[in-house]
DSSP file (Angstrom, degrees, kcal/mol; ACC not computed):
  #  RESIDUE AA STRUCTURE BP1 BP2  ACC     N-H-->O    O-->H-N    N-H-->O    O-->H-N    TCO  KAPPA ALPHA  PHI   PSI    X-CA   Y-CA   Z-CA
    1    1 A X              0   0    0      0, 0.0     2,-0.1     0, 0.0     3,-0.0   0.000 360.0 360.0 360.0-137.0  -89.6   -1.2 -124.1
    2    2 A X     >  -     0   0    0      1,-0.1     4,-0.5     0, 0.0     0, 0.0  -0.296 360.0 -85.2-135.6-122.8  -89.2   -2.7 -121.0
    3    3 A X  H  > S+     0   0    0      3,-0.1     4,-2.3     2,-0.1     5,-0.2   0.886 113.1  61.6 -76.6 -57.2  -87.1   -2.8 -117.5
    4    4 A X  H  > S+     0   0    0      1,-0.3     4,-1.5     2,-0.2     5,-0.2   0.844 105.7  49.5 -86.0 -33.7  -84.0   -5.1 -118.6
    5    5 A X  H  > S+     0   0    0      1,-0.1     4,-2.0     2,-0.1    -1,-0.3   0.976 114.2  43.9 -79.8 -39.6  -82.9   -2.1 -121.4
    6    6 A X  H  X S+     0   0    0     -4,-0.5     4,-0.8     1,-0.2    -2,-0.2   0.956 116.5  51.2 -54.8 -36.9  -83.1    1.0 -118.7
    7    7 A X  H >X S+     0   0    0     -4,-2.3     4,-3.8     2,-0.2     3,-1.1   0.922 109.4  44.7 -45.5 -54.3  -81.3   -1.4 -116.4
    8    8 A X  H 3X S+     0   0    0     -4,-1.5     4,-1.2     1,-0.4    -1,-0.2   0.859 117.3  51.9 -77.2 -46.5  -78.3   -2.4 -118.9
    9    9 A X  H 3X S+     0   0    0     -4,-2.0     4,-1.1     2,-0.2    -1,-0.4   0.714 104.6  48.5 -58.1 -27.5  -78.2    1.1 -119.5
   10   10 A X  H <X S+     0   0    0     -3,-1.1     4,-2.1    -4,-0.8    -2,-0.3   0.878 112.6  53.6 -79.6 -50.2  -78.0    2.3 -115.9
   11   11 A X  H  X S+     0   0    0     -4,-3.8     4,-1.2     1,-0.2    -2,-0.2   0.660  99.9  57.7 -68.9  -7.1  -75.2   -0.2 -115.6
   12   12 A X  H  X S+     0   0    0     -4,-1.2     4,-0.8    -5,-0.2    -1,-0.2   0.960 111.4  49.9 -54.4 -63.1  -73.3    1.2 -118.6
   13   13 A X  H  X S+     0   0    0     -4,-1.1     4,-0.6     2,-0.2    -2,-0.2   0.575 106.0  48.5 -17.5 -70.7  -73.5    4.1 -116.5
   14   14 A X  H >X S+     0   0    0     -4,-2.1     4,-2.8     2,-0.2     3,-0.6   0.874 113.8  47.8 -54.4 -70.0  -72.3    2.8 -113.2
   15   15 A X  H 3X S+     0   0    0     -4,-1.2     4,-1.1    -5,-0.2    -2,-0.2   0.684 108.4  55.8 -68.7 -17.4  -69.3    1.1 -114.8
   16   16 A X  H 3X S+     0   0    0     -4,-0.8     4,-2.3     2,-0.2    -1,-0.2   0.808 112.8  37.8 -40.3 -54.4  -68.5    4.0 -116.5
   17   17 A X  H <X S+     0   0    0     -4,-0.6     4,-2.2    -3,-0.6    -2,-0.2   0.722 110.4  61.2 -53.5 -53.5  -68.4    6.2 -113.5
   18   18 A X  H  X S+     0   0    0     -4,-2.8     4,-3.6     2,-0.2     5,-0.2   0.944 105.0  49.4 -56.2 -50.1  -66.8    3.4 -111.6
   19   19 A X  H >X S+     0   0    0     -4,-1.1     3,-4.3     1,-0.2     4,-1.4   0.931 114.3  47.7 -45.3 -80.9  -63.6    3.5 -114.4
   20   20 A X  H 3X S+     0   0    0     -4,-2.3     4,-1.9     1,-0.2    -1,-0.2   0.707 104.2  51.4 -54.2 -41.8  -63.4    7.0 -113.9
   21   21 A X  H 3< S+     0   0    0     -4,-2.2     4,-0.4     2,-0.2    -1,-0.2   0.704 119.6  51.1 -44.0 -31.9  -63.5    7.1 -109.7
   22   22 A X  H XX S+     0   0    0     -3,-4.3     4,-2.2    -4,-3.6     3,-0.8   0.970 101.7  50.0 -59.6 -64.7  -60.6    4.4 -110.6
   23   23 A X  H 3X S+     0   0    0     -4,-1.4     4,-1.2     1,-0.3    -2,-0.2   0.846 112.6  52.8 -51.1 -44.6  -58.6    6.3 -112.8
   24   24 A X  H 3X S+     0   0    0     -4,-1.9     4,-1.4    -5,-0.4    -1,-0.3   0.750 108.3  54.5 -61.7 -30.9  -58.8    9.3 -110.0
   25   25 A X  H <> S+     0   0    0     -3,-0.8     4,-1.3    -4,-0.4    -2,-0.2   0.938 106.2  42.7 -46.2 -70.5  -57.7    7.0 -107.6
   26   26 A X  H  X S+     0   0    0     -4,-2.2     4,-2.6     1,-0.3    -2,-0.2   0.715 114.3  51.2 -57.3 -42.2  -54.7    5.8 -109.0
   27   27 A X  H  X S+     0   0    0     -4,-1.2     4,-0.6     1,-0.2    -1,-0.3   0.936 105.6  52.3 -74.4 -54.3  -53.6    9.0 -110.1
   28   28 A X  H  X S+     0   0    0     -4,-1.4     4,-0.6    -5,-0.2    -2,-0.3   0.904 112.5  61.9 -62.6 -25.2  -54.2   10.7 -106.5
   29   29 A X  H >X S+     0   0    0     -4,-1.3     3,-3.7     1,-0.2     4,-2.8   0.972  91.9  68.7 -47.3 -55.7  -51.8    7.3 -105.5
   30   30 A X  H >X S+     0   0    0     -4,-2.6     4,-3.0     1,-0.3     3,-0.9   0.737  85.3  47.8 -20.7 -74.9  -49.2    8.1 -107.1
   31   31 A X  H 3<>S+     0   0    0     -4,-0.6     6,-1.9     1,-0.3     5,-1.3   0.351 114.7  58.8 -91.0 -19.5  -47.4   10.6 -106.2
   32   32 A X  H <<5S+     0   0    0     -3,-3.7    -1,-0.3    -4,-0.6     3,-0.2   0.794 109.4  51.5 -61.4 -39.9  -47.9    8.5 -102.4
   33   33 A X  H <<5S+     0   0    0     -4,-2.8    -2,-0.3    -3,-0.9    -3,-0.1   0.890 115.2  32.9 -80.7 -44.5  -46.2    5.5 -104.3
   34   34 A X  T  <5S-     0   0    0     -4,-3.0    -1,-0.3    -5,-0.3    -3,-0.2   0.468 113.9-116.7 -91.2  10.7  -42.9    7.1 -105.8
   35   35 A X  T   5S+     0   0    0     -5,-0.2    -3,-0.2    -3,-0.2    -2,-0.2   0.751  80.9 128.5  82.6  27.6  -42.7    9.5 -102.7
   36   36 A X  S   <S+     0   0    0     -5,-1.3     2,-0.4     1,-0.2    -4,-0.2   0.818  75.2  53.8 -99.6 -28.7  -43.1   12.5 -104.1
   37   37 A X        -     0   0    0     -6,-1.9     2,-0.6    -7,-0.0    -1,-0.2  -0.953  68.6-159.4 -81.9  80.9  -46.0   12.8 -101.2
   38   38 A X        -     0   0    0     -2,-0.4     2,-0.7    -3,-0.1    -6,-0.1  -0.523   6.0-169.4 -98.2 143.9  -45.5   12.2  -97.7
   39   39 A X              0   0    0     -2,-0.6    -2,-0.0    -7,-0.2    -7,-0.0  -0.806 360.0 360.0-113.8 123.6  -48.1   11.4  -94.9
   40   40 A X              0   0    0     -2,-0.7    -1,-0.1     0, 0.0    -2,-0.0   0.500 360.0 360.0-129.9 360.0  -47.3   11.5  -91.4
């Protein structure tokens, strides 16, 4: 084929990855947000 379908694919990829690096986020947040967690 050519460039532009490995790309789209790579970017599938990427945004996949990205979701999940979200989803990890939020979840390590949490637990900041309701208190449950302190930082000093």
């Amino acid at each position: 084929m050519g460039a532009l379908p490995d790309m789209d694919a790579e970017i599938v990829a990427l945004e996949a990855q990205m979701d999940k690096i979200r989803a990890l986020q939020q979840g390590m947040m949490q637990p900041l947000l309701i208190g449950r967690i302190r930082l000093i």
